[in-house]
Gaussian input, Z-matrix of N, CA and C with variables (Angstrom, degrees):
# hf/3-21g

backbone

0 1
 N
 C     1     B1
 C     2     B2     1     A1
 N     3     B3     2     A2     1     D1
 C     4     B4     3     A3     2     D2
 C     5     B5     4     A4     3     D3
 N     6     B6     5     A5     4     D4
 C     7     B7     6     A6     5     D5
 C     8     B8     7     A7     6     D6
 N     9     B9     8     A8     7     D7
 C    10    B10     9     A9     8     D8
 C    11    B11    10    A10     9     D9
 N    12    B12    11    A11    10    D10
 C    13    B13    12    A12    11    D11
 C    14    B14    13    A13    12    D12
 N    15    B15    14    A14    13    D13
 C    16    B16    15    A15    14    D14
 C    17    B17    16    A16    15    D15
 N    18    B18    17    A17    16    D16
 C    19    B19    18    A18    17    D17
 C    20    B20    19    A19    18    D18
 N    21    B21    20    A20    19    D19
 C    22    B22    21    A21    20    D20
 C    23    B23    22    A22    21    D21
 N    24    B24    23    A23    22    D22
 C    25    B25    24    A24    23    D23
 C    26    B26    25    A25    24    D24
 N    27    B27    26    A26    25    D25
 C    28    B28    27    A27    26    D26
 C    29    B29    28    A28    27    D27
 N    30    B30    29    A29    28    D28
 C    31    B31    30    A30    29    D29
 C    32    B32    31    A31    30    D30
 N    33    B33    32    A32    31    D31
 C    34    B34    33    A33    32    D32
 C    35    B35    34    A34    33    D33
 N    36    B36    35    A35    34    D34
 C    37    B37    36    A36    35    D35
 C    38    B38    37    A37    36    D36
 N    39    B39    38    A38    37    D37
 C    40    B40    39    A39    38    D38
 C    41    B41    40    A40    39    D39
 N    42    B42    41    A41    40    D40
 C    43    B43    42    A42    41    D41
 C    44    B44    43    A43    42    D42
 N    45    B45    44    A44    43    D43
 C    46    B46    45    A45    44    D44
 C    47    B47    46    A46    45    D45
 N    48    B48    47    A47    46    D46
 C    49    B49    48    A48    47    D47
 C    50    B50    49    A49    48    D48
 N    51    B51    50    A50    49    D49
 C    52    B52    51    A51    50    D50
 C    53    B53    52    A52    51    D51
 N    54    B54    53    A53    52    D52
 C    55    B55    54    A54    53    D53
 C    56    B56    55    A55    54    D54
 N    57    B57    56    A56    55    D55
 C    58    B58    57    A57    56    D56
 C    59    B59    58    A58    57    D57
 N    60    B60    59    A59    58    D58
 C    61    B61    60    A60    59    D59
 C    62    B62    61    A61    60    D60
 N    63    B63    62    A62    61    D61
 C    64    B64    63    A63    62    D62
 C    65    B65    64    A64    63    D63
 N    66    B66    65    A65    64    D64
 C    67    B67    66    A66    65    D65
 C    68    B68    67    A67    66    D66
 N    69    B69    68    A68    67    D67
 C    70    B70    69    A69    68    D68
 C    71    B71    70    A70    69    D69
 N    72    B72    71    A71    70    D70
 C    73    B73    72    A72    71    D71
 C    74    B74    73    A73    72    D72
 N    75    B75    74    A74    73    D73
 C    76    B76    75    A75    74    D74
 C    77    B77    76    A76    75    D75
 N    78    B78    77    A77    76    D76
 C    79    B79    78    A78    77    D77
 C    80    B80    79    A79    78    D78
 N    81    B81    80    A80    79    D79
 C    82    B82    81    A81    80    D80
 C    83    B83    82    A82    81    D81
 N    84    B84    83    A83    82    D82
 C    85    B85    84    A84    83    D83
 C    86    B86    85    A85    84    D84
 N    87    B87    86    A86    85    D85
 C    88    B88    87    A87    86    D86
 C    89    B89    88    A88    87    D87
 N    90    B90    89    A89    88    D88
 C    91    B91    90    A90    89    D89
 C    92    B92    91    A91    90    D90
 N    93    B93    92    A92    91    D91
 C    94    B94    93    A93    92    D92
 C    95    B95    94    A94    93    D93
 N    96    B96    95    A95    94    D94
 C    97    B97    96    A96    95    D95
 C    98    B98    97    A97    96    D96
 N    99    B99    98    A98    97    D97
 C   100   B100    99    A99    98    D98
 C   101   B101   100   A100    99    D99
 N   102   B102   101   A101   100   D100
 C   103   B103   102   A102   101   D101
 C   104   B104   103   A103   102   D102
 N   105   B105   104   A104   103   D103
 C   106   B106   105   A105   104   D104
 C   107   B107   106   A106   105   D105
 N   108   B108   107   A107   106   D106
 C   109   B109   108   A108   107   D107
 C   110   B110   109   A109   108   D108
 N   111   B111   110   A110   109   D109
 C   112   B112   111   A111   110   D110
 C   113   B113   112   A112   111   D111
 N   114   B114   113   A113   112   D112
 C   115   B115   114   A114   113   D113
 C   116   B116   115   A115   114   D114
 N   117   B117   116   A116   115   D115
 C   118   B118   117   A117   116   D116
 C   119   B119   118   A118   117   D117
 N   120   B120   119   A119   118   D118
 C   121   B121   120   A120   119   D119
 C   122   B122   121   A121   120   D120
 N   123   B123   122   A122   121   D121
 C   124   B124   123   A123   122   D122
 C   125   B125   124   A124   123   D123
 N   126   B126   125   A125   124   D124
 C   127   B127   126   A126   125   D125
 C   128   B128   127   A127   126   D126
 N   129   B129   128   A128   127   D127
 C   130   B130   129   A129   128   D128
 C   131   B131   130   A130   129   D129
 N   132   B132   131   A131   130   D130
 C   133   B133   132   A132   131   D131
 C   134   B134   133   A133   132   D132
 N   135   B135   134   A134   133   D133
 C   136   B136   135   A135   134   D134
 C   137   B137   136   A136   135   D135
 N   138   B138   137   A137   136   D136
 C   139   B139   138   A138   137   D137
 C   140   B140   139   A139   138   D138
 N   141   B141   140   A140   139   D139
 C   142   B142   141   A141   140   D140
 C   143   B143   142   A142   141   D141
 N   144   B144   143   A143   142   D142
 C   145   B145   144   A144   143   D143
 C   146   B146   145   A145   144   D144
 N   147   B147   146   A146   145   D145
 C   148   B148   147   A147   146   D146
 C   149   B149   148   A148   147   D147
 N   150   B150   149   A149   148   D148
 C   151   B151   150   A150   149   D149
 C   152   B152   151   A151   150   D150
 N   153   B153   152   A152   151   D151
 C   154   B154   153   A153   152   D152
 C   155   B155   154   A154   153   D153
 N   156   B156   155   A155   154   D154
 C   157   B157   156   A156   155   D155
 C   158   B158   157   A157   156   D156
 N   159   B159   158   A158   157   D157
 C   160   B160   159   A159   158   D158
 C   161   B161   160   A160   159   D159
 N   162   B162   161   A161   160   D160
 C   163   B163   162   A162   161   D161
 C   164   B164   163   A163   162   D162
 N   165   B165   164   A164   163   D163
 C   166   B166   165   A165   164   D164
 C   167   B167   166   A166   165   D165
 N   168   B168   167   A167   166   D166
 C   169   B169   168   A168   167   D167
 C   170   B170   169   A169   168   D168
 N   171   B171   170   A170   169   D169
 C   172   B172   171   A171   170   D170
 C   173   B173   172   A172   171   D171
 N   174   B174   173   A173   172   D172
 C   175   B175   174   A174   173   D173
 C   176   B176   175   A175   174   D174
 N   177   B177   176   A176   175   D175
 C   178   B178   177   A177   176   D176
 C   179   B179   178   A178   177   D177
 N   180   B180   179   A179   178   D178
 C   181   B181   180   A180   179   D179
 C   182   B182   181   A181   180   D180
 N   183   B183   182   A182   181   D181
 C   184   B184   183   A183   182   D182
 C   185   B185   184   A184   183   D183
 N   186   B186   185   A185   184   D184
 C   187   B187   186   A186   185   D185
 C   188   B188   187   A187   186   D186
 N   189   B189   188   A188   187   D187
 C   190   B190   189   A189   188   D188
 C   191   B191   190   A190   189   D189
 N   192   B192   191   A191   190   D190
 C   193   B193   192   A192   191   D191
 C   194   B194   193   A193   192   D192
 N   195   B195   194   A194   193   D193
 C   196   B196   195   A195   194   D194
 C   197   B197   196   A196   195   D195
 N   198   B198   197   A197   196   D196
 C   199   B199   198   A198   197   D197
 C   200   B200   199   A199   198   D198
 N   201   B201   200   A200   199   D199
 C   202   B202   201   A201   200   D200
 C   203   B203   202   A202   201   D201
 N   204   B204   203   A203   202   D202
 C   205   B205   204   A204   203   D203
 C   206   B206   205   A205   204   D204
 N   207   B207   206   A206   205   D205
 C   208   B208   207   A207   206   D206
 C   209   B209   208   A208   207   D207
 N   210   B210   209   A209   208   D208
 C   211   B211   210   A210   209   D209
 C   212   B212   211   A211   210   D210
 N   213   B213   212   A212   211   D211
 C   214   B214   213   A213   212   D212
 C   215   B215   214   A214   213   D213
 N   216   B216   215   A215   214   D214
 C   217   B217   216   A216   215   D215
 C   218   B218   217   A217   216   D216
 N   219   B219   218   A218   217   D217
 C   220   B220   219   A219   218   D218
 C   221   B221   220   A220   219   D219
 N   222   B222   221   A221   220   D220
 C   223   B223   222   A222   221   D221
 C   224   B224   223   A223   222   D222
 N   225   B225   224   A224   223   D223
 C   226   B226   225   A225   224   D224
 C   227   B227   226   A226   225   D225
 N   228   B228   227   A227   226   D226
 C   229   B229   228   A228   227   D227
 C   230   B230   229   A229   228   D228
 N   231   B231   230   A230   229   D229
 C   232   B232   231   A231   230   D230
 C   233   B233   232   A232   231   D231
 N   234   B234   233   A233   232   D232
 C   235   B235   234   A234   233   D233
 C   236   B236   235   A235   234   D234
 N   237   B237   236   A236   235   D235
 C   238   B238   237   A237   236   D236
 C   239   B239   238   A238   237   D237
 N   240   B240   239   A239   238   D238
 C   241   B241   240   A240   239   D239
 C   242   B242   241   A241   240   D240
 N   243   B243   242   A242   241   D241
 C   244   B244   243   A243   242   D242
 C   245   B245   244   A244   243   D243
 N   246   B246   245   A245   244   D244
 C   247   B247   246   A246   245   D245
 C   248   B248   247   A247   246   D246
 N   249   B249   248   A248   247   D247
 C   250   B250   249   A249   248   D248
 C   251   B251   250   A250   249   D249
 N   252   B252   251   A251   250   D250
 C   253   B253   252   A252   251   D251
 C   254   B254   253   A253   252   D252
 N   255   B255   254   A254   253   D253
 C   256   B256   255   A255   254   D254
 C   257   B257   256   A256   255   D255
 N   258   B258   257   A257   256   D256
 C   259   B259   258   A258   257   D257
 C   260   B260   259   A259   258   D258
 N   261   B261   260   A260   259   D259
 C   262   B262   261   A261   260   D260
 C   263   B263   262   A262   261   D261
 N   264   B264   263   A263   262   D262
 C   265   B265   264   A264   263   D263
 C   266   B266   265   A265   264   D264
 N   267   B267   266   A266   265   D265
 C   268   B268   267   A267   266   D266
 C   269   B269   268   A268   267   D267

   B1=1.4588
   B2=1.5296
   B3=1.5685
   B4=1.6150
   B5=1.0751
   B6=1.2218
   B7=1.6148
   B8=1.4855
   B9=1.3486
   B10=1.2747
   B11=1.4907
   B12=1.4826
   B13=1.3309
   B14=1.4792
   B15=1.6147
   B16=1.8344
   B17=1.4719
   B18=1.8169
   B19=1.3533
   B20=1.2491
   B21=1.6231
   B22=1.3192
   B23=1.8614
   B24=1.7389
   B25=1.2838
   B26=1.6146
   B27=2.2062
   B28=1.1802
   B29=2.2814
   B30=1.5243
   B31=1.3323
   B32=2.4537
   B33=1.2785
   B34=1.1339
   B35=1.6977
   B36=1.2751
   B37=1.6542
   B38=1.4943
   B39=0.9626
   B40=1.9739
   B41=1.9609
   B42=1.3408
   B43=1.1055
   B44=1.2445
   B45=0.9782
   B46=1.9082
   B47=1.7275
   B48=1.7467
   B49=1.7980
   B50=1.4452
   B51=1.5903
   B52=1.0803
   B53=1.6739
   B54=1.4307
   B55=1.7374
   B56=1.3332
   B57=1.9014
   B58=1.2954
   B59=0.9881
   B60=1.1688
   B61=1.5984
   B62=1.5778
   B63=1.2175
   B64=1.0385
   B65=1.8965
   B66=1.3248
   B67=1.0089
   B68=1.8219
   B69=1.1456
   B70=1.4746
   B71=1.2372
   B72=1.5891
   B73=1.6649
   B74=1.6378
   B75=1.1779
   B76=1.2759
   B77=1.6495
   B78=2.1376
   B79=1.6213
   B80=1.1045
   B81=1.3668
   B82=1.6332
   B83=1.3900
   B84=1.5330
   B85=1.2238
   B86=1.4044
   B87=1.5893
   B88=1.6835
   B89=1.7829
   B90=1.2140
   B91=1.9133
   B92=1.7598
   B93=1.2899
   B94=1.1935
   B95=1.9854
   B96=1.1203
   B97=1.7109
   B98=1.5695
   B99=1.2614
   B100=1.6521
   B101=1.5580
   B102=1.1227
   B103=1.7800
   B104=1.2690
   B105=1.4537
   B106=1.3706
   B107=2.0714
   B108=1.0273
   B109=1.2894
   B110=1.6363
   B111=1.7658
   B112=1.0230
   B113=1.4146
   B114=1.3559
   B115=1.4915
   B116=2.3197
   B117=1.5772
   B118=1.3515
   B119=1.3778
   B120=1.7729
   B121=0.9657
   B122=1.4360
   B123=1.4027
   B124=1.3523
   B125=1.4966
   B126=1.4283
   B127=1.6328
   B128=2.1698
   B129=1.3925
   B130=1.3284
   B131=1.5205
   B132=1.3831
   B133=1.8587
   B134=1.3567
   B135=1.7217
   B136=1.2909
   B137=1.4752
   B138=1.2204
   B139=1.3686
   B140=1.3224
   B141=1.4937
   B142=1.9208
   B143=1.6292
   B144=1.3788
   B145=1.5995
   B146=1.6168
   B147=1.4362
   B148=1.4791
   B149=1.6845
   B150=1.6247
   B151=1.2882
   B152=0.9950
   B153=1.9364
   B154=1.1632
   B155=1.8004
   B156=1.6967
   B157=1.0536
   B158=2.0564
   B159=1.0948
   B160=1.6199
   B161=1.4992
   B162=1.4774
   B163=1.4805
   B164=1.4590
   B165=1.6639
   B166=1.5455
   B167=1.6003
   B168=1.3822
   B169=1.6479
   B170=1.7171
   B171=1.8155
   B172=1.7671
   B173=1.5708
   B174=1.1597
   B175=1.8072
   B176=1.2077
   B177=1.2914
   B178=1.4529
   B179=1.5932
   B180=1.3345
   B181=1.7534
   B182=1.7240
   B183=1.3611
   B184=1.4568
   B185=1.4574
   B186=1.3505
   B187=1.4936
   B188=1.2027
   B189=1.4854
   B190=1.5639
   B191=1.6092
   B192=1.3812
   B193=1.5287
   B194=1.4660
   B195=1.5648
   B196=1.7547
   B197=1.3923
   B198=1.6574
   B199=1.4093
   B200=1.2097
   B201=1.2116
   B202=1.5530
   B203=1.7276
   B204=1.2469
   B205=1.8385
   B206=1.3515
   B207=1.8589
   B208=1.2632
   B209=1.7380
   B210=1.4232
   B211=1.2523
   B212=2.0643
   B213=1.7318
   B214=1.3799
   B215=1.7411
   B216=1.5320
   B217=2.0538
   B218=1.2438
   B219=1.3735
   B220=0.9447
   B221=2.0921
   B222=1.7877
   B223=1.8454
   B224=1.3161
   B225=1.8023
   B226=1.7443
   B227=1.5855
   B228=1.0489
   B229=1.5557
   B230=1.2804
   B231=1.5593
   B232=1.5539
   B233=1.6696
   B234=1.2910
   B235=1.7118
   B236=1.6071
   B237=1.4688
   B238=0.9923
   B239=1.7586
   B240=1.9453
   B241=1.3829
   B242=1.8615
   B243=1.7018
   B244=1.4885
   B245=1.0483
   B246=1.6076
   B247=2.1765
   B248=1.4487
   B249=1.6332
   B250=1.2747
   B251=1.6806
   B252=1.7215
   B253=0.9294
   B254=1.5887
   B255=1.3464
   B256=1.6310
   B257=1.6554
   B258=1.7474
   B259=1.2283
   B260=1.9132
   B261=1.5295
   B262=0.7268
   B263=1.6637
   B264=1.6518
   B265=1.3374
   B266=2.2754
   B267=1.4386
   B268=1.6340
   B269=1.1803
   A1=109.23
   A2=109.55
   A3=98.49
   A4=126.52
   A5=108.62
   A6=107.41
   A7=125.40
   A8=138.96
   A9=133.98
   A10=101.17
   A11=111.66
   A12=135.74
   A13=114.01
   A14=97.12
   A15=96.55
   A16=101.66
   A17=124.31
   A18=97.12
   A19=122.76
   A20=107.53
   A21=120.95
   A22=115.54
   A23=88.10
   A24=76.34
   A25=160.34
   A26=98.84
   A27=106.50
   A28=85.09
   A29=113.61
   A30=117.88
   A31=82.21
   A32=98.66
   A33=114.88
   A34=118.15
   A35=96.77
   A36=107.92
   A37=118.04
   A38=117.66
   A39=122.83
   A40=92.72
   A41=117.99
   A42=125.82
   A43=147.90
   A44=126.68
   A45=117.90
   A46=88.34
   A47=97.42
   A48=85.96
   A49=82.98
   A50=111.14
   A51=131.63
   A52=118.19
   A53=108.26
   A54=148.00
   A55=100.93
   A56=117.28
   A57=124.48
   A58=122.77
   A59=133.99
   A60=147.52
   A61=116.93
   A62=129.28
   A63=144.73
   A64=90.32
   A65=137.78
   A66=123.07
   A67=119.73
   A68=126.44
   A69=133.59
   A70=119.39
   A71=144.19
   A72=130.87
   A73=116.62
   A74=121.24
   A75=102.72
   A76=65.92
   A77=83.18
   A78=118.01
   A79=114.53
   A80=138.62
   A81=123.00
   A82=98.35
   A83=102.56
   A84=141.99
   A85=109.31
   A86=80.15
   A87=110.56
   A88=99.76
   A89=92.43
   A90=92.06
   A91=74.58
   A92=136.37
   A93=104.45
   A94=98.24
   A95=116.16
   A96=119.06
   A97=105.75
   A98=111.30
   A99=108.40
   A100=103.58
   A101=99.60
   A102=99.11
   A103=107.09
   A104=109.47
   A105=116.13
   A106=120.55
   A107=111.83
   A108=124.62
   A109=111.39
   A110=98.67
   A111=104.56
   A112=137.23
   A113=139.54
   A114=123.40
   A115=76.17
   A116=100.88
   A117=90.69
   A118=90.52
   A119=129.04
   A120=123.89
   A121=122.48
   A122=114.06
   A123=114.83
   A124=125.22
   A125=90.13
   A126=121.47
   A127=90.34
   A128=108.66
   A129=99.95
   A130=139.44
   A131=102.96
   A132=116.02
   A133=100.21
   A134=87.14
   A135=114.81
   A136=129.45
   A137=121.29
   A138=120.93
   A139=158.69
   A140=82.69
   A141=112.92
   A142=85.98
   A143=156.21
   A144=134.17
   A145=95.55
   A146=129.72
   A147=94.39
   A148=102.57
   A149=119.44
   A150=94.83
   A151=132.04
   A152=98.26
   A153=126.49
   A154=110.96
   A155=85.64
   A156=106.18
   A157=142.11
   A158=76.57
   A159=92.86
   A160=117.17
   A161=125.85
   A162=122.74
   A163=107.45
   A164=109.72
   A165=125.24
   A166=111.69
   A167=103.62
   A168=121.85
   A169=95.27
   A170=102.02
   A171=93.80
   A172=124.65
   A173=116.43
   A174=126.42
   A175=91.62
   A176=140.30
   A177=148.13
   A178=108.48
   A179=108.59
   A180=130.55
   A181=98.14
   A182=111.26
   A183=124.62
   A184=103.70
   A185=116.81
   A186=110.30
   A187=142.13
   A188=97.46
   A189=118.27
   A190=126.33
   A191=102.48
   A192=119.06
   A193=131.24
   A194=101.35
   A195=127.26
   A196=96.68
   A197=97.68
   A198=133.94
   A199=112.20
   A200=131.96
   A201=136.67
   A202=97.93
   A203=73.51
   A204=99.45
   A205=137.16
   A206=120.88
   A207=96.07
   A208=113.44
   A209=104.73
   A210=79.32
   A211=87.40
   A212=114.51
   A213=116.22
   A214=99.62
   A215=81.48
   A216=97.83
   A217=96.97
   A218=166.46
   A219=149.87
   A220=96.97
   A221=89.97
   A222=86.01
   A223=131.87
   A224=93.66
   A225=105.68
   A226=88.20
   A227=143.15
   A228=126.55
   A229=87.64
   A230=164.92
   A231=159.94
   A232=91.88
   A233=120.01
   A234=120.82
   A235=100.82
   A236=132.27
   A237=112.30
   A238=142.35
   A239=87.38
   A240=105.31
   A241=102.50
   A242=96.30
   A243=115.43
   A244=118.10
   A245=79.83
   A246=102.42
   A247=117.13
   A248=106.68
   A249=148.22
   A250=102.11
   A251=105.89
   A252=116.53
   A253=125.67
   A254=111.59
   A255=127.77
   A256=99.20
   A257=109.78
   A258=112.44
   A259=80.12
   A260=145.98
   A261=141.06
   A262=104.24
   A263=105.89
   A264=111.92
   A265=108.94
   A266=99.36
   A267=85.28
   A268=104.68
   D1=131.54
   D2=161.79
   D3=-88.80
   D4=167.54
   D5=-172.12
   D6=-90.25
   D7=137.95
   D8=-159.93
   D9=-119.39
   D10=120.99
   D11=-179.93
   D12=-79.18
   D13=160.34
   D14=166.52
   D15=-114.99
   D16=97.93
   D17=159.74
   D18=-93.36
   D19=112.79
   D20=-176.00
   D21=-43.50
   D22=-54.45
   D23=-177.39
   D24=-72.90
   D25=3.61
   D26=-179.32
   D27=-112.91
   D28=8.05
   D29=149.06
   D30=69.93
   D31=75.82
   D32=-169.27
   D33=171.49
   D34=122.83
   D35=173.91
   D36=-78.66
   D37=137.68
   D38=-147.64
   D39=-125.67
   D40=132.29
   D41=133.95
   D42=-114.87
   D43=109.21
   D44=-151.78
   D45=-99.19
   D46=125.68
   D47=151.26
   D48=-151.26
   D49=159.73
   D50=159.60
   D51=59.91
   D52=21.18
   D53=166.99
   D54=73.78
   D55=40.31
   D56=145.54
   D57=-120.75
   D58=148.44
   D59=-177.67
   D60=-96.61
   D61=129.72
   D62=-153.16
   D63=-131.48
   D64=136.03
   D65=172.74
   D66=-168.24
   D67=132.50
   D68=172.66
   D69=-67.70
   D70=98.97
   D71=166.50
   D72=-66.60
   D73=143.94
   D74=-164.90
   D75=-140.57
   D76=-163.16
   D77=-171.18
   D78=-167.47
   D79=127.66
   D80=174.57
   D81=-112.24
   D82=163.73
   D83=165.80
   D84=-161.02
   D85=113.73
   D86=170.66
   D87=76.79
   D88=-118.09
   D89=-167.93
   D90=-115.55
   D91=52.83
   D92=169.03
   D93=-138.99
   D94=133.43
   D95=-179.28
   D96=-91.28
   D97=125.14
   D98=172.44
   D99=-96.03
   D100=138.89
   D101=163.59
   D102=-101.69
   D103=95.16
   D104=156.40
   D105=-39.75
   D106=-79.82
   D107=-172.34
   D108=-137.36
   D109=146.38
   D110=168.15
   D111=-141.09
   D112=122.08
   D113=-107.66
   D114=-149.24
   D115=135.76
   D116=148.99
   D117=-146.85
   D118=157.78
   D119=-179.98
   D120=-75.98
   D121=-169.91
   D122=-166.40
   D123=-66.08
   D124=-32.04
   D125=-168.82
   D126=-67.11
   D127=-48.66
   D128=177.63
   D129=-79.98
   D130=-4.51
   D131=-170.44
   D132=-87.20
   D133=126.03
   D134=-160.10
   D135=81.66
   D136=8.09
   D137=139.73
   D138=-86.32
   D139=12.76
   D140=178.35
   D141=77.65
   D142=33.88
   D143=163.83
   D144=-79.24
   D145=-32.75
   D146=-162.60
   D147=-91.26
   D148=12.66
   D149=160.29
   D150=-119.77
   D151=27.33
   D152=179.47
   D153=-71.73
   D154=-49.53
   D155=170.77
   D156=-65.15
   D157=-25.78
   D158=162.29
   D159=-88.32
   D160=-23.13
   D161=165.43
   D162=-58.89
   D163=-53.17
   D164=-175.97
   D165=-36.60
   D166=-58.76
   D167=-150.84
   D168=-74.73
   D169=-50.15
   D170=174.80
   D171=-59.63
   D172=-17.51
   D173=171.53
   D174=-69.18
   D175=-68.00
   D176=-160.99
   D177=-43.73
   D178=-69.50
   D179=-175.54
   D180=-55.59
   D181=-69.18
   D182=-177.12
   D183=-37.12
   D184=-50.08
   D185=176.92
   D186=-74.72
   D187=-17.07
   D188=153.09
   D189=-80.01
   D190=3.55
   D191=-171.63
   D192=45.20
   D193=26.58
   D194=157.67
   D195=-54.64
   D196=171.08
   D197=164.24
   D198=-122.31
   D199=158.88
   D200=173.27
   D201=-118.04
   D202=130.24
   D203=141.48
   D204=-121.92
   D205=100.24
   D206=-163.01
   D207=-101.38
   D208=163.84
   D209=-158.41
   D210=-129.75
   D211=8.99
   D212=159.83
   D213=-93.43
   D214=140.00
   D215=179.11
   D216=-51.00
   D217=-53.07
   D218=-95.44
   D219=-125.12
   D220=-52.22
   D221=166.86
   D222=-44.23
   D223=-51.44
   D224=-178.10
   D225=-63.59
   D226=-84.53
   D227=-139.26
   D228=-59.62
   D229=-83.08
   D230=-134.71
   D231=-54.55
   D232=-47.16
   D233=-160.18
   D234=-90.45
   D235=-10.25
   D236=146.04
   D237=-115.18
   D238=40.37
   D239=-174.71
   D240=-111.83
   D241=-3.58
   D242=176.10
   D243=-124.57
   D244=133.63
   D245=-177.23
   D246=-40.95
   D247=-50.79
   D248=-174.32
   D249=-54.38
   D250=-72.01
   D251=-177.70
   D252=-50.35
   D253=-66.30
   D254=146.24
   D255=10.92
   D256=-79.11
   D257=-124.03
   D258=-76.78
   D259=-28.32
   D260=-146.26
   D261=-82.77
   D262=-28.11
   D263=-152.10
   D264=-50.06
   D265=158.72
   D266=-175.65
   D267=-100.74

């Protein structure tokens, strides 16, 4: 598995494999992370990276003891296809 980063500073969760980036933009308010959008490139759809990437980002938040709110179609259906995810939703 690769590992999924927080770069704070473009405020987006990053997955690099295979020298493409796959990645979530988010936003907080309060203790809560929105997932704006979630984007993997062409080169990666259909290689399981963006739900690579959504396992990554919920370890991340969860451990900071956030909640998500997502607000791209694609998070909400992944976060309510997970146990994990589920329990975080706001």
């Amino acid at each position: 598995m690769t590992e999924v980063t927080d770069n704070k500073e473009n405020d987006r969760f990053e997955l690099n494999r295979e020298g493409f980036v796959a990645y979530a933009d988010y936003h907080v308010q309060g203790e809560v992370v929105f997932i704006d959008y979630v984007y993997a490139p062409p080169e990666l759809r259909g290689s399981g990276a963006a739900g690579e990437l959504m396992r990554g980002l919920v370890e991340i938040i969860k451990a900071h003891g956030q909640k998500i709110r997502p607000i791209c179609g694609y998070a909400a259906a992944w976060l309510q296809r997970s146990p994990v995810g589920r329990e975080l939703l706001a």
